[in-house]
C-alpha positions as CSV (number, residue, x, y, z in Angstrom):
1,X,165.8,-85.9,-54.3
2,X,163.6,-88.3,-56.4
3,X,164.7,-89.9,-59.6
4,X,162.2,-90.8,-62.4
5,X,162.5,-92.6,-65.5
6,X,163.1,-88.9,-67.5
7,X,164.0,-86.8,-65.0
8,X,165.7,-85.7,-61.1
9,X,164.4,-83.4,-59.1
10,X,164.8,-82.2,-55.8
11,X,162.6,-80.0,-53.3
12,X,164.0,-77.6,-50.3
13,X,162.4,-75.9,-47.8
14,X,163.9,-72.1,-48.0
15,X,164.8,-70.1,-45.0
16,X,161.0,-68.3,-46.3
17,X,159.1,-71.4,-45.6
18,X,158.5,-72.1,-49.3
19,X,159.5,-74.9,-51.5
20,X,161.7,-74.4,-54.6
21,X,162.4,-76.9,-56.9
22,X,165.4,-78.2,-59.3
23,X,164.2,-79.9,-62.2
24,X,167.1,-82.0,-64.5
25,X,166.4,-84.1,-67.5
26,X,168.0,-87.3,-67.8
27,X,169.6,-87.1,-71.1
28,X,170.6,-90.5,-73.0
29,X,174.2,-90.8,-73.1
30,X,174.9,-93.7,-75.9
31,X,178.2,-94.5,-74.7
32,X,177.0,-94.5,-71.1
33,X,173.9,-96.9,-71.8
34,X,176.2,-99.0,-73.5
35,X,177.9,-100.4,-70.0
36,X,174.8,-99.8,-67.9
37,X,173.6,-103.1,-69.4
38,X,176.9,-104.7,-69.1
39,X,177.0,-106.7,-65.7
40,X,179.2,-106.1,-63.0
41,X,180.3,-102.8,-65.2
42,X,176.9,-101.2,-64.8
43,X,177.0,-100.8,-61.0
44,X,180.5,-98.5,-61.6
45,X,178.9,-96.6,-64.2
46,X,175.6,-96.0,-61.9
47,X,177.9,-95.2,-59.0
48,X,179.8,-92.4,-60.9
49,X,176.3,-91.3,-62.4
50,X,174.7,-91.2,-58.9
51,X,177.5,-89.1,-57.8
52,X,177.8,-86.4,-60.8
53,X,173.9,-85.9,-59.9
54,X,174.0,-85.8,-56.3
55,X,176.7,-83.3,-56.1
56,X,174.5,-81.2,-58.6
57,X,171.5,-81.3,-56.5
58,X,173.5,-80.8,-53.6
59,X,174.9,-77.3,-54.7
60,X,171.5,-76.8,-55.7
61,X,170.2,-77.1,-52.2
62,X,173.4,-75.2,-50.4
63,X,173.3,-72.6,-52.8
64,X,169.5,-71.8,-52.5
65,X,168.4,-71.9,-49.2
66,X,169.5,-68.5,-47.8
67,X,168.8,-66.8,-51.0
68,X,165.3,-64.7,-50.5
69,X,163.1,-63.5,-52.8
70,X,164.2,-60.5,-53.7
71,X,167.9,-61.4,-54.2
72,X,167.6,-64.0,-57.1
73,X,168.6,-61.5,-59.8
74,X,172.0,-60.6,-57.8
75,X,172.5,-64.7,-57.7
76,X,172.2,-64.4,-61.3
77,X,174.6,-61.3,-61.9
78,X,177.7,-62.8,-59.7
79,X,180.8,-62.4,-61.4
80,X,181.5,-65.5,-64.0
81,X,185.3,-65.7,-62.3
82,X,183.6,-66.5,-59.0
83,X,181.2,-69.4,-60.3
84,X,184.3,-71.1,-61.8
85,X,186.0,-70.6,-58.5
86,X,183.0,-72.1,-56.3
87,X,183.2,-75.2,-59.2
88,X,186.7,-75.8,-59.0
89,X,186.7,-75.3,-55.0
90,X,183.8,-78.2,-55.2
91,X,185.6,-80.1,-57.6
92,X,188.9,-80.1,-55.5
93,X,187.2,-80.9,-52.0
94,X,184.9,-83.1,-54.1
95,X,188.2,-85.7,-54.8
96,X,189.9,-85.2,-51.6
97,X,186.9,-86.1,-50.2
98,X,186.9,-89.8,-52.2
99,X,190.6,-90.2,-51.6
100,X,190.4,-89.4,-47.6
101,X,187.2,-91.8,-47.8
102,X,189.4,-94.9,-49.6
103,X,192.2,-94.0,-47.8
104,X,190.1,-94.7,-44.1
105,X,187.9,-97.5,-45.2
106,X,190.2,-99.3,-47.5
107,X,193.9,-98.9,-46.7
108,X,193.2,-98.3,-42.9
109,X,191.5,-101.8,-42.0
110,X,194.0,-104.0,-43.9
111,X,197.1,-102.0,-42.1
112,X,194.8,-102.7,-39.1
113,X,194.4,-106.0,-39.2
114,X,197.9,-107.4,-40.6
115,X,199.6,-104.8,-37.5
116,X,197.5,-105.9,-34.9
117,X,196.6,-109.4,-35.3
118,X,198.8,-111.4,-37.6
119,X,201.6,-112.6,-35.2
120,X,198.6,-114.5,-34.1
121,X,196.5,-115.2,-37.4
122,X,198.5,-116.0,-40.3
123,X,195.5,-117.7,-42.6
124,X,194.6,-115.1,-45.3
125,X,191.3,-116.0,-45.4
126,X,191.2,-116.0,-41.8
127,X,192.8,-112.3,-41.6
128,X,190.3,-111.1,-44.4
129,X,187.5,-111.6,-42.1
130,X,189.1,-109.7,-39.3
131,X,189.6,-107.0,-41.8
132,X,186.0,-107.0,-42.6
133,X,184.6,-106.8,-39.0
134,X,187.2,-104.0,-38.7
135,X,186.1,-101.7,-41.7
136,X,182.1,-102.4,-40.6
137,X,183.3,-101.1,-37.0
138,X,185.2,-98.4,-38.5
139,X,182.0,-97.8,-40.8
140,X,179.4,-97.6,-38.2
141,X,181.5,-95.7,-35.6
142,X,181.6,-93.1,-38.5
143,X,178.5,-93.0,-39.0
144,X,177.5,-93.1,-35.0
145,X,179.3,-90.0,-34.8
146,X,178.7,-87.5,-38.0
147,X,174.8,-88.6,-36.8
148,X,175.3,-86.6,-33.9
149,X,175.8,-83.5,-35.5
150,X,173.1,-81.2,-36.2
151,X,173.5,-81.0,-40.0
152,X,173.9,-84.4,-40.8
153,X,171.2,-85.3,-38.6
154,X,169.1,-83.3,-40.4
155,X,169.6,-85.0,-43.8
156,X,169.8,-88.1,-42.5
157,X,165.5,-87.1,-41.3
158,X,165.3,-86.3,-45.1
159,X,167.0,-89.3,-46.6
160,X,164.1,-91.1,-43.7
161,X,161.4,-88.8,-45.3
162,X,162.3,-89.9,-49.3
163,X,162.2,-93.7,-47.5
164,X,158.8,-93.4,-46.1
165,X,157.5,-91.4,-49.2
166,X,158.6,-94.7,-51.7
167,X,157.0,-96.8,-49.3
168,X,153.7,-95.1,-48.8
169,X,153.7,-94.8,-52.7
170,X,154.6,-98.7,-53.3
171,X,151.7,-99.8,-50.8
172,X,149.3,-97.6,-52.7
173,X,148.4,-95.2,-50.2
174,X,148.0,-91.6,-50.7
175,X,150.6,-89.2,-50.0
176,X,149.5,-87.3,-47.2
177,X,151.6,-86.5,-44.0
178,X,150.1,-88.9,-41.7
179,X,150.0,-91.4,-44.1
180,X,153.7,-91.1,-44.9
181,X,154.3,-91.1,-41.3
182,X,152.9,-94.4,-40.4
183,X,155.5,-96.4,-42.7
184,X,159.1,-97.1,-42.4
185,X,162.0,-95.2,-43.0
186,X,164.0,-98.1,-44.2
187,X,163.9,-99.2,-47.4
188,X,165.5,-102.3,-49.0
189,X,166.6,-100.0,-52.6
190,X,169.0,-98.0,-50.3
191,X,172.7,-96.7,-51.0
192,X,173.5,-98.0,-47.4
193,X,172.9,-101.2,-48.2
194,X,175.1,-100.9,-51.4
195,X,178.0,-99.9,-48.8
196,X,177.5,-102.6,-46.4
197,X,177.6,-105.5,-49.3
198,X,180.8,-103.7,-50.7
199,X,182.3,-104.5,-47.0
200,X,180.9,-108.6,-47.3
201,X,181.8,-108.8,-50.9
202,X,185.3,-107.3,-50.8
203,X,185.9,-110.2,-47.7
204,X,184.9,-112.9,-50.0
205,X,186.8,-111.6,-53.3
206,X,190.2,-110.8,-51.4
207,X,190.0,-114.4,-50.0
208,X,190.6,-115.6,-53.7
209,X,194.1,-113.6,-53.9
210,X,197.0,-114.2,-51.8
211,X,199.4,-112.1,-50.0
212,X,202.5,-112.0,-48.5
213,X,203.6,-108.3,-47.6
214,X,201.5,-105.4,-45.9
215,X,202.4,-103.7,-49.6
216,X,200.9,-106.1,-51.5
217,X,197.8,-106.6,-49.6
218,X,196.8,-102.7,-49.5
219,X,197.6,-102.3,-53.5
220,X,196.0,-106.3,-54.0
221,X,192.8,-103.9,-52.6
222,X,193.0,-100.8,-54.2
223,X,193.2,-102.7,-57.7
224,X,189.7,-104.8,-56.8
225,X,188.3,-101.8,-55.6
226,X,186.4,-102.0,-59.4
227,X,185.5,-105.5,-58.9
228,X,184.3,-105.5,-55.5
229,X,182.0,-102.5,-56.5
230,X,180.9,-104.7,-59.5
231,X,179.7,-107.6,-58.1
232,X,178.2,-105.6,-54.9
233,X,175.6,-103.6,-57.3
234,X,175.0,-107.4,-58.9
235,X,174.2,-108.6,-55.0
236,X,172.4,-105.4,-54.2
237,X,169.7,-105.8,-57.2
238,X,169.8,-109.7,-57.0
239,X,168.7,-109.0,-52.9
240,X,166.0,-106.5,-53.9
241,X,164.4,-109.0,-56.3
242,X,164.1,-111.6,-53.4
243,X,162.6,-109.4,-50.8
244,X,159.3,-110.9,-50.8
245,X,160.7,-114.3,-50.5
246,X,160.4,-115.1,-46.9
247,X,163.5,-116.9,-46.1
248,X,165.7,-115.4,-48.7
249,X,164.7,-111.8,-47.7
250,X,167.5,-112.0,-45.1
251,X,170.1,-111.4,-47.5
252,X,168.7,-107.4,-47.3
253,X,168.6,-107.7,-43.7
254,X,172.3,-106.4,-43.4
255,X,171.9,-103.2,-45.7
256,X,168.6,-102.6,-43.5
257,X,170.0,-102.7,-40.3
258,X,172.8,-99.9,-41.7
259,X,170.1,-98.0,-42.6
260,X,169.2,-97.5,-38.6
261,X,172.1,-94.9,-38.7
262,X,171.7,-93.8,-42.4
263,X,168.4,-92.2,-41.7
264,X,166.5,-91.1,-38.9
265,X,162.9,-90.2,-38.1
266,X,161.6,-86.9,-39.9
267,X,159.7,-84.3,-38.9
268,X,156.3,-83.3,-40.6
269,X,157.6,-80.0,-42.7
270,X,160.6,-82.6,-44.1
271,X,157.6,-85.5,-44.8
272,X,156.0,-82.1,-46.9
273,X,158.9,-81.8,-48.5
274,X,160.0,-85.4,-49.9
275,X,156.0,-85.6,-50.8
276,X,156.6,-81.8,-52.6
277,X,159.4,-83.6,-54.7
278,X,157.9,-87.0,-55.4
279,X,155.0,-85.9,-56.7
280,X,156.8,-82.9,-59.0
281,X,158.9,-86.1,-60.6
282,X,155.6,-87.9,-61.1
283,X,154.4,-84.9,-63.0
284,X,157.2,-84.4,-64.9
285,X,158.0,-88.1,-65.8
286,X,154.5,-88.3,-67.2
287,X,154.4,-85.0,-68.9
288,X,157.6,-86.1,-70.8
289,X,156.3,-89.5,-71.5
290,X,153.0,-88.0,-73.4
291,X,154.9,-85.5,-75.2
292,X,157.2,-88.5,-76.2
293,X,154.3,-90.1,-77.8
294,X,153.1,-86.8,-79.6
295,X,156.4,-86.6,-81.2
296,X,156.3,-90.5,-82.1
297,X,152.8,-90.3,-83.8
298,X,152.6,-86.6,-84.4
C-alpha cells in the first residue's frame, strides 16, 4: 500500500497470479485538516487516519485474494445482511484488538515493574526507566515471535518490498526488480519507528508526574497515552528531517534497528508487486493533479 498526495492504493497478487488493484481518493476533510496542522494534535489525528485506511485496504486484500475470475459478480450479489455482519465482526475484533494491545504494552510493564522491582527501587524516575526497558522487551519478544509465523512473515517481506521500492525511487533509480532489490528494506519514514519513540517518550513524560500507588501509576499512563503519542509523531518527523546530518542521524537509529523485525527480505513476485502499486499511485496522483488544473483554468 502506497499513499500519494490525492490518493491510496494497494496492489495484491491473486491466487491467479495477477495483480488487482484498490484505488481510494483522499478526500479533504475541513475539520480533519484543521488539527493535522496543529502540533502534537496532528500525530493523533494521522494515527486514527492511518488506521481507518489501513483496515480498508486490508479487507481489500483478505477479501480479494481467493476470489477468481469468474466469481466477482457472486461477490457482488452477497446478501446486504451478511456485509454488515463481516463490518461489524471487523469492527468488534477491530477494538478488542486496540484494547488487548494497550492493555499488554501499557498496563502490563508498569504492573511489571512496580511488582517486581520496587522493594528495591523506589526513585520514580528510576522505576520509569525499568518500565521502559520492560515494554521494549515485551515489544520485540512480540514481534520475535508473530515473525515466525508464516503469515506475518509474509507481510512483513511486503512491508520490506514498499521499503526498498521508496528507496530505489528517492535515489533516482528505475524501478525494476533488480534494482529494487539492491537497496535496503529499512527506511527512516517507518511506523516502527513511531512505536519505538512512543516507548522513549512515554519514559521521559511519566518522569514529569509522580506516583504513589500501583492505581495511580497505570491510570497516570492511560491518561498520557494522547500526549505521549503527541509529542512521539513531533520526534518522529523532527528525526526524519535530520537524517542526512551525520551525527544527529542517530536519533533514527532506534526506529531503524526495530525495523530488523518489522520487515524482512522479499521475494521477487512481492518486489513486482510493491513496484505494481507505486507506480499505479504515481499515475493517479498526477492524473488528478492535471485534471485539478483543468478545472482551475478551464
Amino acid at each position: 500500500m502506497f499513499g500519494g498526495r490525492k490518493v491510496i492504493v494497494t496492489a495484491i497478487r491473486r491466487n491467479d497470479d495477477t495483480i488487482e488493484y484498490f484505488e481510494e481518493e483522499r478526500k479533504a476533510n475541513p475539520v480533519l485538516n484543521k488539527f493535522k496542522k496543529i502540533p502534537f494534535v496532528r500525530g493523533i489525528v494521522g494515527l486514527i487516519e492511518a488506521s481507518a485506511n489501513g483496515s480498508k485496504h486490508l479487507n481489500f486484500s483478505t477479501e480479494r485474494y481467493d476470489v477468481t475470475p469468474g466469481e466477482e459478480q457472486l461477490e457482488e450479489d452477497k446478501d446486504s445482511s451478511w456485509n454488515l455482519t463481516m463490518i461489524l465482526g471487523v469492527a468488534v475484533v477491530g477494538v478488542l484488538s486496540f484494547i488487548f494491545g494497550k492493555l499488554i504494552f501499557t498496563i502490563a510493564p508498569a504492573v511489571l515493574a512496580d511488582v517486581l522491582f520496587t522493594r528495591w527501587v523506589t526513585n520514580n524516575i528510576l522505576q520509569n526507566l525499568i518500565e521502559g526497558v520492560i515494554k521494549i522487551l515485551l515489544l520485540l519478544a512480540y514481534l520475535f515471535a508473530i515473525s515466525q509465523t508464516p503469515l506475518i512473515k509474509r507481510l512483513f517481506q511486503y512491508h520490506g518490498a514498499e521499503h526498498k521500492v521508496i528507496n530505489t525511487y528517492e535515489a533516482g533509480v528505475p524501478l525494476t526488480v533488480d534494482n529494487v532489490q539492491g537497496f535496503s528494506r529499512l527506511h527512516y519514514r517507518c511506523g516502527s519507528s513511531f512505536i519505538i519513540f512512543t516507548v522513549i517518550v512515554g519514559v521521559v513524560i511519566y518522569s514529569f508526574f509522580q506516583y504513589d500507588t500501583l492505581w495511580e501509576r497505570i491510570y497516570q499512563r492511560i491518561l498520557l497515552l494522547p500526549v505521549v503519542i503527541g509529542v512521539s509523531y513531533e520526534v518522529l518527523q523532527f528525526s526524519n528531517k535530520l537524517r542526512d546530518v551525520p551525527l544527529l542521524r542517530i536519533l533514527g537509529y532506534p526506529g531503524l534497528w526495530l525495523q530488523k523485525l518489522t520487515t524482512k527480505e522479499p521475494e521477487d513476485k512481492q518486489v513486482e508487486v510493491a513496484i505494481a502499486s507505486f507506480e499505479k499511485m504515481i499515475e493517479m496522483d498526477r492524473g488528478a493533479e492535471f485534471n485539478k488544473q483543468v478545472a482551475t483554468t478551464g
